[in-house]
C-alpha positions, 0 to 999 in steps of 0.5 A: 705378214702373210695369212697362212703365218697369222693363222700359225701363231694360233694354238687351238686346244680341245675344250673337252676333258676327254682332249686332256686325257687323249693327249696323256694317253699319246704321250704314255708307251702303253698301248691297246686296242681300246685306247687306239680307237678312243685316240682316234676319234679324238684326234678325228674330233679336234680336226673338225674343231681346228678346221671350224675355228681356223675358218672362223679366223680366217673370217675376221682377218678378211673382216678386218683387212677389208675394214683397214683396206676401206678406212685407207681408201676414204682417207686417201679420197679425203686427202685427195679433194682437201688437196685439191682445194687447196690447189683451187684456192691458189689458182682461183685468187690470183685469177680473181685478183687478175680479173678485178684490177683491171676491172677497178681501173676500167671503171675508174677511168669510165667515171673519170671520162663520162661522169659530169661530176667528176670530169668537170672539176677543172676550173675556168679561166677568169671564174675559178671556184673561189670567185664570187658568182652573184652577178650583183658584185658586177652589175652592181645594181644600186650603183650607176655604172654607164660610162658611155651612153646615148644623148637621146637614151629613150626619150620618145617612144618607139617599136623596137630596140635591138642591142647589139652585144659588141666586142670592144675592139670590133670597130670594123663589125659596128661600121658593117652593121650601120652599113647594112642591116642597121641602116634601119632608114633604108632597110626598114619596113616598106622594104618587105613588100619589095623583097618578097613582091613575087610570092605576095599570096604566099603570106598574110599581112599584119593585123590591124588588132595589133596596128591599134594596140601599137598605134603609138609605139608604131606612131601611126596616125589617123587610117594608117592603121589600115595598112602600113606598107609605106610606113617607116616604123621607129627602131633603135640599133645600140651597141653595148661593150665593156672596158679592157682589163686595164681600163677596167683596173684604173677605172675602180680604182679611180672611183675608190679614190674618189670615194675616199676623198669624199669621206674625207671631205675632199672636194676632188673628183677624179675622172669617170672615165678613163682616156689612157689608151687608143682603144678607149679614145676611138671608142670616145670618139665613135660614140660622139660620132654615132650616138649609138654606144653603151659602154659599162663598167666591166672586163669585156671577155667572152667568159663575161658575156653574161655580165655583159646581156646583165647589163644591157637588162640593167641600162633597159631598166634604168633609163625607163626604155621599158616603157618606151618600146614594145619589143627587145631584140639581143643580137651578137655584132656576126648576126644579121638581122633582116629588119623588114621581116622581124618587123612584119613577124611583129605585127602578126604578119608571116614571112613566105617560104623560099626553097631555101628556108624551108629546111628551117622550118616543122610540119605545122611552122611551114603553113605560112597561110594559117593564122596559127602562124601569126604572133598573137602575144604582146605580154611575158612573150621571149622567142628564138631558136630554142635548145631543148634538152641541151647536156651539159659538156664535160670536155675542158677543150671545149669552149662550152666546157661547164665546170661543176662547181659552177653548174651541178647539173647534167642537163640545161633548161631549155633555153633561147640562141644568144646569137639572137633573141627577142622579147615584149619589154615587159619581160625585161625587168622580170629577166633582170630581177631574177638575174639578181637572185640567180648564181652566175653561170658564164653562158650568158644565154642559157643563164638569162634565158634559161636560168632566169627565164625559168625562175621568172615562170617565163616561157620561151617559144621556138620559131624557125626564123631564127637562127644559130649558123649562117648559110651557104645559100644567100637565098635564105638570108632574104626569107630568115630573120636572123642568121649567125657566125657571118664575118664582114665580107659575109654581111656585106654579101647578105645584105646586098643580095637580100636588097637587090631586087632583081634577084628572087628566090624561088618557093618550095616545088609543089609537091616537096618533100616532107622530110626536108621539114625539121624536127627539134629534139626534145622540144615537146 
């Protein structure tokens, strides 16, 4: 509907009684003058009337269309932004949803990969969670578990004992060790002095403090105490092993039966040791022969290296030889030991430095002139190549895979190299006390001089003569003290070379360079 036909629907009448009377007068046939004009004047007045109330009318319809016109706007403009919400709404979801999967399985496949607790629940082969770990149900310390053993045992006094931790079946490892390092006649101390006669000023000589104090251990008599040069001081090279699974089996179940024959009044004794198989009548038959075999009852494997170091603890302890030497040395059957200087170490001497060994040492180890280099300790003393700070490996691959349930931890003590470490005898029955109220980890050395070291408030030291690996250069097998990973050929090369005394090795250059000095990570 248009405007001018909103404004036709209005009939506007005079609101004066003269109107009335006007509009009579029109409509009668009489006529006059006085009557026209008055006619005329009315008709001239409800003009301006119909004109003012049309405009006034025409006013509020704009009014009122310019209201409707507004009120339809503002609920467009509303339907429009609720509309537009709506349609955010449905694109925003499905983008967050897309966003936050992918996100969420990231992060899973993150905690599965780097978290230790959650990537180390694999079991290990021979210690799965329900195994018992407290290493007295293996070394069953109220028990005698030798099987085979020294006549002498530790009947005498002497300096030094180093065991070695063998494989059962590495025959062919024991036989080079007694050829070379371990032939402790020939490659014992009076060798030093020949090794290293070209660098005689470059170290200092043992200290006649601790000659005396070791006078009877060392077995020195009268003014030897002064110098000890051409002295042939006492050392004991053992080998210590276990049994194969199945000797191991036969052998408990032997002694359960002998037991239960005891119970019932049986005077049966069933054999202690088990003689069934090869390996077992060689290893009798070597033991005879060498008188250097310590063999104990477990399953000898690589994830029972700590029963094995336990034992060694355990056999020290038991036969008294704790009192009987002054120092302890634990080596695996691929170390070599230069047996001259270890023994040179020990007596407060310092072992000069070749251009080959210097890699091995710090910025205050390599001043082999300062009595700060010299061993001063003679009690609660443990030394070797220290792991500071060590993480803990979550990769199931790896040899040193720790489960969690085994070791809840994300880092290790600090802890010494199994390949070799060396202790006052002292120190050994505290090891073993701890181990036996410490839970079982299978790394033996982290375990016995980490774990228990830490519980027996014993501390290690590092020292860069010992050593976890094993060189290319034969140059530093003559100024290390032990070196590690060597296979046969390998010891027989070392050794040859290092006795072979028209080889010398050369020292550092004067002016060498610093950076060539290690630095170990986070050992304070």
């Amino acid at each position: 509907m248009g405007r001018l036909d909103q404004e036709e629907r209005y009939t506007l009448l005079p609101l004066s009684s003269s109107s009335s009377n006007t509009t009579n007068n029109l409509s009668s046939s009489s006529g006059g003058e006085e009557n026209n004009a008055t006619d005329h004047e009315d008709s001239v007045e409800f003009k301006q009337r119909t004109k003012y109330f049309r405009k006034k009318l025409a006013g509020a319809i704009m009014r009122t269309t310019a209201s409707v016109s507004a009120n339809q706007v503002l609920t467009n403009n509303r339907r429009k932004f609720h509309a537009g919400r709506g349609l955010g709404k449905r694109f925003i979801r499905p983008l967050f949803c897309a966003f936050m999967i992918p996100m969420s399985l990231f992060l899973l496949l993150y905690s599965s990969i780097f978290s230790g607790s959650s990537s180390r629940q694999y079991p290990l082969p021979d210690w799965d969670f329900d195994v018992s770990r407290n290493i007295s149900d293996y070394v069953l310390p109220l028990n005698d578990t030798t099987i085979l053993e020294p006549k002498q045992k530790c009947a005498d006094k002497f300096f030094l004992l180093i065991i070695v931790c063998s494989g059962l079946n590495n025959f062919e490892a024991r036989q080079t060790i007694r050829e070379t390092w371990g032939n402790n006649t020939e490659f014992n101390y009076p060798m030093f002095a020949k090794l290293h006669s070209h660098l005689s000023d470059k170290y200092l000589q043992p200290k006649k403090q601790r000659l005396k104090l070791y006078r009877e251990f060392l077995k020195l008599n009268g003014n030897q105490t002064a110098t000890v040069d051409s002295v042939t001081i006492p050392v004991r090279i053992l080998f210590l092993l276990g049994q194969s699974k199945q000797d191991f089996s036969q052998h408990t179940s032997a002694e359960a039966g002998t037991a239960a024959n005891m119970a019932g009044g049986s005077s049966s004794t069933t054999g202690a040791i088990f003689n069934g198989n090869e390996t077992q009548t060689r290893l009798r038959q070597e033991a005879e022969q060498y008188d250097d075999i310590i063999q104990e009852q477990f399953v000898d494997s690589y994830n029972n290296l700590t029963i094995k170091s336990v034992m060694a603890l355990k056999w020290i302890k038991e036969r008294k030889c704790f009192k009987q030497a002054a120092f302890f040395m634990k080596v695996d059957d691929d170390t070599f030991v230069n047996v001259p200087n270890l023994l040179h170490f020990l007596l407060g001497g310092t072992v000069p430095l070749y251009n080959e060994t210097l890699d091995y040492y710090d910025s205050n180890s390599y001043q082999t002139l300062s009595d700060l280099n010299r061993l001063n300790a003679t009690v609660n003393y443990m030394v070797g190549y220290m792991f500071c700070r060590a993480p803990v490996l979550s990769n199931v691959k790896s040899k040193w895979y720790m489960p969690y349930y085994m070791y809840p931890q994300d880092m290790y003590p600090h802890y010494l190299s199994g390949s070799g470490y060396l202790m006052s005898m002292d120190v050994v029955p505290k090891l073993y006390k701890a181990a036996l109220n410490t839970s079982l980890i299978y790394l033996e050395d982290v375990y016995v001089t980490g774990m228990c070291a830490e519980k027996a408030h014993l501390k290690r030291h590092h020292h860069p003569l010992f050593n976890y690996a094993k060189s290319k250069h034969m140059c530093t097998y003559k100024g290390m003290i032990s070196m590690h990973k060597l296979r046969v050929e390998d010891m027989y090369a070392s050794y040859n070379f290092v006795t072979n005394l028209t080889y010398q090795c050369p020292p550092p250059g004067k002016y060498f360079k610093r950076i060539r000095l290690r630095r170990l990570n986070g050992c304070g």
